[in-house]
Structure formats: C-alpha cells, structure tokens
C-alpha positions, -999 to +999 in steps of 0.1 A: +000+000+000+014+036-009+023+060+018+002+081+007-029+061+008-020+052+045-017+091+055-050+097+040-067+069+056-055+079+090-066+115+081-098+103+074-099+082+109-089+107+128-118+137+113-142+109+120-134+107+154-130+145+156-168+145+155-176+120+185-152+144+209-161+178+193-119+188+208-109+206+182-075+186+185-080+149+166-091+175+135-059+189+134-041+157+134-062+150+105-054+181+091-017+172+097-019+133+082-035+149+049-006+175+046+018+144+054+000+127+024+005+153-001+040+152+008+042+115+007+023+119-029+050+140-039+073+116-031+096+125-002+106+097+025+092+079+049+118+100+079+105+130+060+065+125+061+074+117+099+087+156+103+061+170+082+035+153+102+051+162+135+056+201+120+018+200+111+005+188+144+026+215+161+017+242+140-019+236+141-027+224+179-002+255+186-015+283+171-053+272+156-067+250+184-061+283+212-082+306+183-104+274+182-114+271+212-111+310+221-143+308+196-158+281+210-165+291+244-169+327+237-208+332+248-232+339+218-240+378+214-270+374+190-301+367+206-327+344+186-364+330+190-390+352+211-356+368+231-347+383+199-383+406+202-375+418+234-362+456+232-382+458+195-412+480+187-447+470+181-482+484+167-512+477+192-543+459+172-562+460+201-563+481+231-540+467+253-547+464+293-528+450+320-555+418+315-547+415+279-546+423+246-534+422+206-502+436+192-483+436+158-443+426+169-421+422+141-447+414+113-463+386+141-493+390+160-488+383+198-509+385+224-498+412+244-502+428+281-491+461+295-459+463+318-485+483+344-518+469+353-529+509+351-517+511+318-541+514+291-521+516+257-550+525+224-552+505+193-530+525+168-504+528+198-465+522+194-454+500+218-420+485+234-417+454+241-401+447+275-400+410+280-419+381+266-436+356+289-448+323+275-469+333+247-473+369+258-457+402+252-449+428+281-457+461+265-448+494+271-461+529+250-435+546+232-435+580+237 
C-alpha cells in the first residue's frame, strides 16, 4: 500500500473521530496526516512524512486549536427566538390592558399585556416590548 494512501486513511480516521469528541485537537491531526499525504504523494521519505507530520501537528494544535477554542466558548452575542423581540417595537391591534390584549411585533401578531396593570395603551399605539412571557408580550407605549 502507498504511503500516501495510509496518510490519508489515518486522516480520514482521525476527522471521524474529531466528530464523537467535538476537541478541536483529533481534526488537526487529520489536518496534519492529509498534509503528510500530499508530501508522501509527492514523493519524499518515509523520515520526512514523519517531520512534516510532527511540523503539522505543532503548528496547528499550537496556534489554531487556542483561536479554536477562544471561539468556542466565547458566549453567543445574537439573541434568537422570542428573546430576539425583546427591546423591539410593536403596533397595538387592540387596546391593550394589564389583563390583555393584541399587538403587531415584528410582522407577528402576539398576544400582548401592558408592563403596568394601570396602563391602558389604544389601538394605533406604538409600543416596546419589554419581555416576553410564555406566549405573551410585556408592552410598554412609546413615547
């Protein structure tokens, strides 16, 4: 079997296994074995695939897997799904009250109450919305 073939199978092991352990490491010894390959491909010897291989590995667990994993745990800034509403403005459908009511939020129409039970926010109102609970919208007018 060429040496080639063997550095790509092991490449290929190892990016398989990357995905059960999610370590950002086994992928960059698969990332090193395909390099290895290409220079076994090319030709050079067997000492030689051994240094490229141990060059790769060093190179990429020493300076991509710290960015790697500086990315990985670095807390999500976007917010998404209902939380993504919260701080956006709305269009009352129906009067809202502190028992209830209809708002237009972001092209959706919600159920909505108002952040004050003595609120009473008009339909034709602009509102903010302040939080979302469950299925409901915490409204506020906007002035």
């Amino acid at each position: 079997m060429d040496g080639w073939l063997v550095w790509l199978i092991l490449a290929v092991l190892l990016g398989v296994a990357e995905l059960f352990t999610l370590a950002a490491a086994l992928g960059l010894l698969g990332g090193a074995a395909l390099i290895t390959s290409a220079a076994a491909a090319i030709g050079l010897p067997l000492p030689l695939q051994f240094l490229v291989f141990v060059v790769a590995a060093a190179a990429g667990l020493s300076f991509i897997r710290p960015v790697a994993k500086r990315h990985m745990l670095r807390p999500r800034l976007e917010r998404f799904g209902v939380d993504a509403l919260v701080g956006k403005s709305g269009y009352v459908l129906q009067e809202v009250t502190g028992q209830g009511g209809r708002a237009r939020i972001d092209g959706e129409e919600w159920t909505a109450r108002a952040y004050d039970d003595a609120l009473v926010i008009p339909a034709g109102s602009t509102v903010h919305v302040m939080e979302i609970r469950g299925a409901v919208a915490v409204v506020y007018p906007r002035e």
